[in-house]
C-alpha positions in Angstrom: 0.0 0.0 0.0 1.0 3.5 -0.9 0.6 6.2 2.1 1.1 9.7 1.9 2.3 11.0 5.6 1.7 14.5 6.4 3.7 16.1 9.0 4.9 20.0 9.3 7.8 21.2 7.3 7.6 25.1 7.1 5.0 25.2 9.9 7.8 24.1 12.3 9.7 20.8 12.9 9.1 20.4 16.3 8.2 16.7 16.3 10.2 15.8 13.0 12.0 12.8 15.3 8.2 11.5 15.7 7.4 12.0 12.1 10.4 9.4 11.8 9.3 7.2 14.1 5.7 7.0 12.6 7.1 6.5 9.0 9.4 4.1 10.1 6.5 2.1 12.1 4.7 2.4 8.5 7.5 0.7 6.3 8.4 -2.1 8.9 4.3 -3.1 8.8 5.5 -3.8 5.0 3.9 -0.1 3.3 5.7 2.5 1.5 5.3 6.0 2.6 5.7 8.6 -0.5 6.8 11.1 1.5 9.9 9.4 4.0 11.3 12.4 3.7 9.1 14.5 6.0 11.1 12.2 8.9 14.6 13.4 7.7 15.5 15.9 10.7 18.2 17.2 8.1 15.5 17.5 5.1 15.7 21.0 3.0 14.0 21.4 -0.1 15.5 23.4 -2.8 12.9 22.5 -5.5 10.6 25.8 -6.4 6.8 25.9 -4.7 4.8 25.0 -7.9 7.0 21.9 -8.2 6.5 20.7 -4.5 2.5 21.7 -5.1 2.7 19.3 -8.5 4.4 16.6 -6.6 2.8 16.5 -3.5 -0.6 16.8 -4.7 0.5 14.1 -7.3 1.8 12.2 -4.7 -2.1 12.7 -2.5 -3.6 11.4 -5.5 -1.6 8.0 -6.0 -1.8 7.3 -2.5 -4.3 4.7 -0.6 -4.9 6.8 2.2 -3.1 9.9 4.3 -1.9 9.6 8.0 -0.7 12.8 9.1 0.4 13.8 12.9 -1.0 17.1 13.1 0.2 18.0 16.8 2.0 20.8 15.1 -0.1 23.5 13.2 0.3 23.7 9.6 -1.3 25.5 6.7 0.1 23.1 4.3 -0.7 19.9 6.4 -4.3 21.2 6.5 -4.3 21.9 2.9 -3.2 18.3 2.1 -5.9 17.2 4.4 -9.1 19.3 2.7 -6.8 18.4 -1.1 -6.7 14.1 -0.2 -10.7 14.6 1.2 -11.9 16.3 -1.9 -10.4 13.7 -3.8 -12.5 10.9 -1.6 -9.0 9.6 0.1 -9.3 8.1 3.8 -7.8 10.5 5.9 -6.1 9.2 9.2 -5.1 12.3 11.6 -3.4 11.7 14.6 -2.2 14.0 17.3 -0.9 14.5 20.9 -4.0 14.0 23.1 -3.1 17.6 25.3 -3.4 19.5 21.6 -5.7 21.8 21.2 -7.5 21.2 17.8 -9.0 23.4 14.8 -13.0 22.9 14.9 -12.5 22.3 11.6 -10.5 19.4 12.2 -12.1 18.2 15.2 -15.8 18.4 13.5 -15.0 16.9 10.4 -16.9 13.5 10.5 -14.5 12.7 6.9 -11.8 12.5 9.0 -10.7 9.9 11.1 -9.6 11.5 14.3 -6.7 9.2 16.8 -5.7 11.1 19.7 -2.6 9.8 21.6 -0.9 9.7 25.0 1.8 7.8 24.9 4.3 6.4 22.4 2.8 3.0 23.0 -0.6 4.4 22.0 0.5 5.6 19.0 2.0 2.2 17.9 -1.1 0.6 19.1 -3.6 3.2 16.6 -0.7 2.7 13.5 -1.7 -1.3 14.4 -5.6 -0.7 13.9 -5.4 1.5 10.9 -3.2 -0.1 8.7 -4.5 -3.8 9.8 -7.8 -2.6 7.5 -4.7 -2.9 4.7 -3.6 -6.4 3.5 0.2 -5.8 2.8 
């Protein structure tokens, strides 16, 4: 299965050692994640906007589903979001339990909402969502 993982990049990189964590839980459950990169703590892009719009939205569309950790505020982690649900792609949003969430987020029955306390928990959720995948 093809995932697209959404995590912050410009919207800060706070939690970019999670992101790692959950993209690496991802690939050793035997799924590729499109965008491993969003784990690389030393990831810069030098590409030009349009083409990171073209390839990530590219990317959105040849996906299976999105999982994004949205404990960090982003505009373009929200865009992805409303881009991959206009194009009728499961959503799977997880975040820190103690965040404090958009209403927009939070009342969005499309969205598929996993808070999480502990690192445990959050392996626990990855189980349950990507057992509805046959690898």
């Amino acid at each position: 299965m093809n995932i697209y993982f959404a995590g912050s990049i410009r919207g800060g990189r706070q939690d970019v050692c999670l992101y790692g964590t959950i993209i690496h839980a991802i690939q050793q459950r035997g799924h590729t994640v499109l965008t491993e990169h969003i784990g690389n703590p030393d990831y810069v892009s030098s590409a030009p906007d349009d083409v990171i719009y073209r390839t990530d939205t590219d990317w959105i569309l040849s996906s299976d589903c999105v999982i994004a950790e949205c404990t960090q505020p982003s505009l373009g982690v929200g865009y992805e979001l409303a881009f991959a649900e206009a194009h009728e792609k499961l959503v799977y949003f997880l975040y820190n339990a103690k965040a404090h969430l958009s209403a927009m987020l939070a009342g969005n029955p499309a969205l598929h909402l996993y808070p999480y306390h502990t690192s445990e928990e959050l392996e626990s959720l990855l189980d349950h969502i990507l057992s509805r995948y046959s690898v």
